[in-house]
N, C-alpha and C positions, 0 to 999 in steps of 0.2 A: 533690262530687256534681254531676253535670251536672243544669242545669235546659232543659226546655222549656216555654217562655209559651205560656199557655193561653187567654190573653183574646179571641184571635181567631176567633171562632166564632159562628155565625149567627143566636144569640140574643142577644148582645152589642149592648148601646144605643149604644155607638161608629157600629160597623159592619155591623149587621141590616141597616139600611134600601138600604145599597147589593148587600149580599147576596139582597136581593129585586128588584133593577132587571131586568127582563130585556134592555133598552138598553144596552148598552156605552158610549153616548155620553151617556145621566143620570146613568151610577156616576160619583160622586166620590172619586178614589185618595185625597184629603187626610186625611180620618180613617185607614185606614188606613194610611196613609205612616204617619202621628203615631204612632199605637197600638206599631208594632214599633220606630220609631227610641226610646219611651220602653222599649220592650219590653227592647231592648237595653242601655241605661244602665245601666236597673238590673238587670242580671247574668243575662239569661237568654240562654243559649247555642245554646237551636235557638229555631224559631216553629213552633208548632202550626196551622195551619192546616185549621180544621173547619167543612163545610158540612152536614155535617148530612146529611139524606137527600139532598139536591139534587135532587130528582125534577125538578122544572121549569128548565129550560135551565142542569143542572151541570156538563155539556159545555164549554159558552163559559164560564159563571161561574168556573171551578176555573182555567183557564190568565189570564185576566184577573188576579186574586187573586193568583197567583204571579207575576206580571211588576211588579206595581206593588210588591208587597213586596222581591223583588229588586231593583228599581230602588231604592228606601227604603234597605236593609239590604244592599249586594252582599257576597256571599260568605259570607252565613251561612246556614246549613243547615234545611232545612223537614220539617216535618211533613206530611202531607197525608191528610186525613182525611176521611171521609165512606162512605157504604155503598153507593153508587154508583160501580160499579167504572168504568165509563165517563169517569165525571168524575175519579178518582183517575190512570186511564191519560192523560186530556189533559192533568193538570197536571204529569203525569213529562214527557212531551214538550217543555215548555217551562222546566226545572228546568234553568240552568246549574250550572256546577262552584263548588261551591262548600267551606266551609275542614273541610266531612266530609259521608260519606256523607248524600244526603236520605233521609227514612226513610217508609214505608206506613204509617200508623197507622191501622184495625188490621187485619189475617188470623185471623179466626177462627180456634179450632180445630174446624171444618166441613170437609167432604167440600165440600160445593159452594159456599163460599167460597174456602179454599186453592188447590184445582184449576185455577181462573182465576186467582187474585191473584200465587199464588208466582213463574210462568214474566213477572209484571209487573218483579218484582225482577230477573231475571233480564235479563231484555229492557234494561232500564235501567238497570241498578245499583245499586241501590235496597239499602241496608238494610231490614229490615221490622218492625214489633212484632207478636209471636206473644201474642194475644190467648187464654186460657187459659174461653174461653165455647166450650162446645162440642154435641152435636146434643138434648143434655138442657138445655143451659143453665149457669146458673152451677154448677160443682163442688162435692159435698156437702163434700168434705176435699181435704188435701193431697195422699193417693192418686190421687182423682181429675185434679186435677190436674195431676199427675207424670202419667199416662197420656194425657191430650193432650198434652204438650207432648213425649213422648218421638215420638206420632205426628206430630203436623205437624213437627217439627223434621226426621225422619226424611225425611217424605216432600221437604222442603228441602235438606235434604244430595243425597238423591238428584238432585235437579237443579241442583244444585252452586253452591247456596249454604252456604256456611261456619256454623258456630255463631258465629264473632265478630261476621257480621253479621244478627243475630238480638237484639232485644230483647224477653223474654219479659214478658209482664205475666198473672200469675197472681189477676188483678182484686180491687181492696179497696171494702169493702160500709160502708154506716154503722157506724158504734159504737151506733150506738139500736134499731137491728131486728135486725143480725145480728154480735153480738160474736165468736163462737164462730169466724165464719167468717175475724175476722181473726186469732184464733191459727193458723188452718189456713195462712192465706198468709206468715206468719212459719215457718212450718215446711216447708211447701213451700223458700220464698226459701233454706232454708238446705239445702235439696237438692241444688239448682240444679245447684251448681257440680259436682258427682261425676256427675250424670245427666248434664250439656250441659256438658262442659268446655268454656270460653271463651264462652261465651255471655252477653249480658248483659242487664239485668233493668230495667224502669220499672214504672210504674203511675198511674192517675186520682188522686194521691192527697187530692185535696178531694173522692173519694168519703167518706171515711171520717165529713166534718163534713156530710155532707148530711141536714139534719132536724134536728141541734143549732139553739140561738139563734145569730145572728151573732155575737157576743162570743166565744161559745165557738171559733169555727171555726177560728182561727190555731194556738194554743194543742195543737188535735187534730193538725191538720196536720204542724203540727213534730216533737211527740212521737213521733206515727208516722213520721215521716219520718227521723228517727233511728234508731229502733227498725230497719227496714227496712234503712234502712244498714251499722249493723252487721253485718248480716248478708248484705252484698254487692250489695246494692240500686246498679245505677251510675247511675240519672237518674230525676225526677219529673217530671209533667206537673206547674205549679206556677203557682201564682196571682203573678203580676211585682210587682202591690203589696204584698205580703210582706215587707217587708225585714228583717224576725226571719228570716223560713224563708229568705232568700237568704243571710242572715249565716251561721245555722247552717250551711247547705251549702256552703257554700265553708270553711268550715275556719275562721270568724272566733271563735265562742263554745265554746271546749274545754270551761267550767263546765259548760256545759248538756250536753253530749255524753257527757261525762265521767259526772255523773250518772246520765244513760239508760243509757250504755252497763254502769256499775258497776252498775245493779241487774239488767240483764238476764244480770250475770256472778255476782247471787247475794249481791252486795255491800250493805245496806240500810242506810245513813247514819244513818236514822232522821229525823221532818220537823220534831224539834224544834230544830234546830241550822243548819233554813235559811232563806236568809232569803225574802222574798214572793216573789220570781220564782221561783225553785229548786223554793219549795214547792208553787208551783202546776204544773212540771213532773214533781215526785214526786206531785203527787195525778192528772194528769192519767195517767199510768203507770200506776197503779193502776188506773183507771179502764178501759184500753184492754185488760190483763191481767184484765178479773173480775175482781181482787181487789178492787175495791170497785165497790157497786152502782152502775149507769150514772143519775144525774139529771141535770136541769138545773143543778141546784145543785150539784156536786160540788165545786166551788173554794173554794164558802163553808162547807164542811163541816169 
């Protein structure tokens, strides 16, 4: 599974403070040089690069950002992200080639986000991620869902961009407020592929642990993060200190996959026969499925 680091973003105690300089000559590139050359070590294959709204001078701040990370990191591939389409188009203009397409994160599914964003892809070459929030907001189900993304993708082909370069993200919600909504995007995901042949698929997926205790949050992550794969999930936006969820995705831990994947095929071991890690990936499963109510305390149950 490909991963993209998430760390760099404007809330980030790293790198906020120079994300706030409106001086180009107070920003210090040094934390961020740091942040993606460790970004990279440990296995993350694009940079997420998120400013957030950038309302005040994301113009200059967005192409600064990318040159000192290219400089850091040459030839590996960006994310660029922020809701300031202005600041997303000066940081494509300063975007060299690099070892795969850069990508938009994110295009709404909106009329009056797409309508400007898409002809950006185009203009540059830009991969995009097809952002599944559309003019109601987040989708009550999987239908819904499948219904933006058959329209913006549409209205994408028509100006000729490809479904291969398309990653859709049909957005994942907590597991504490809104469970229901992650069965919908696991059934969507497995859509996908018959709706958008060739198209491929990410997502927030430390939405999922947002509101758990920190303890919990790796544990969510991973779980779902398998789970999704299965079902053809090709990249996660992904927390780089992780190094369970980097193992998992790269194909290191088959136990753990193996499990996920055997009970999503109907398969159920039973959790008296594993041992403390396994077991807390089979209760976390459950957890993620409804089949057992969502607490803090799940693990210890």
């Amino acid at each position: 599974m490909i991963l993209f680091g998430e760390s760099l973003n404007v809330i980030s105690n790293i790198i906020g403070k120079e994300f706030k300089e409106a001086d180009p000559a107070k920003r210090n590139p040094v934390p961020i040089q740091e942040e993606v050359v460790r970004q990279k070590e440990l296995g993350m294959d694009y940079i997420d690069i998120n400013l957030g709204p950038a309302k005040k001078f994301g113009t200059e701040l967005m192409p600064w950002v990318v040159n000192v990370v290219q400089e850091a990191v040459p030839g590996m591939p960006l994310l660029l992200d922020s809701s300031n389409i202005d600041a997303i188009e000066a940081g494509l203009k300063v975007c060299k080639p690099a070892d795969a397409p850069h990508i938009i994160n994110s295009i709404m599914a909106r009329p009056e986000r797409y309508e400007k964003m898409v002809p950006l892809a185009v203009e540059y070459e830009a991969d995009f991620v097809a952002l599944m929030w559309g003019p109601d907001g987040l989708p009550r189900d999987e239908n819904e869902r499948a219904a933006l993304a058959v329209e913006l993708l549409y209205f994408a082909n028509e100006a000729g961009i490809a479904n291969e370069r398309i990653w859709v993200d049909g957005i994942v919600t907590p597991v504490n407020i809104q469970q229901q909504q992650l069965m919908s995007l696991l059934n969507f995901q497995m859509m996908l592929e018959d709706m958008a042949p060739g198209s491929k698929s990410t997502c927030g997926l430390s939405n999922i642990s947002n509101g758990p205790p920190e303890h919990l949050r790796g544990i969510l992550n991973q779980t779902y993060m398998t789970m999704l794969w299965k079902y053809g999930m090709k990249a996660v936006i992904a927390d780089p200190l992780d190094k369970q969820q980097t193992s998992i995705a790269k194909g290191k831990r088959d136990d753990i996959t193996s499990l996920i994947w055997g009970l999503m095929d109907g398969n159920d071991p039973g959790a008296a026969g594993l041992d403390k890690e396994l077991l807390d990936y089979y209760k976390t499963y459950k957890v993620i499925m409804g089949e057992t109510l969502y607490s803090d305390s799940w693990l210890d149950i």
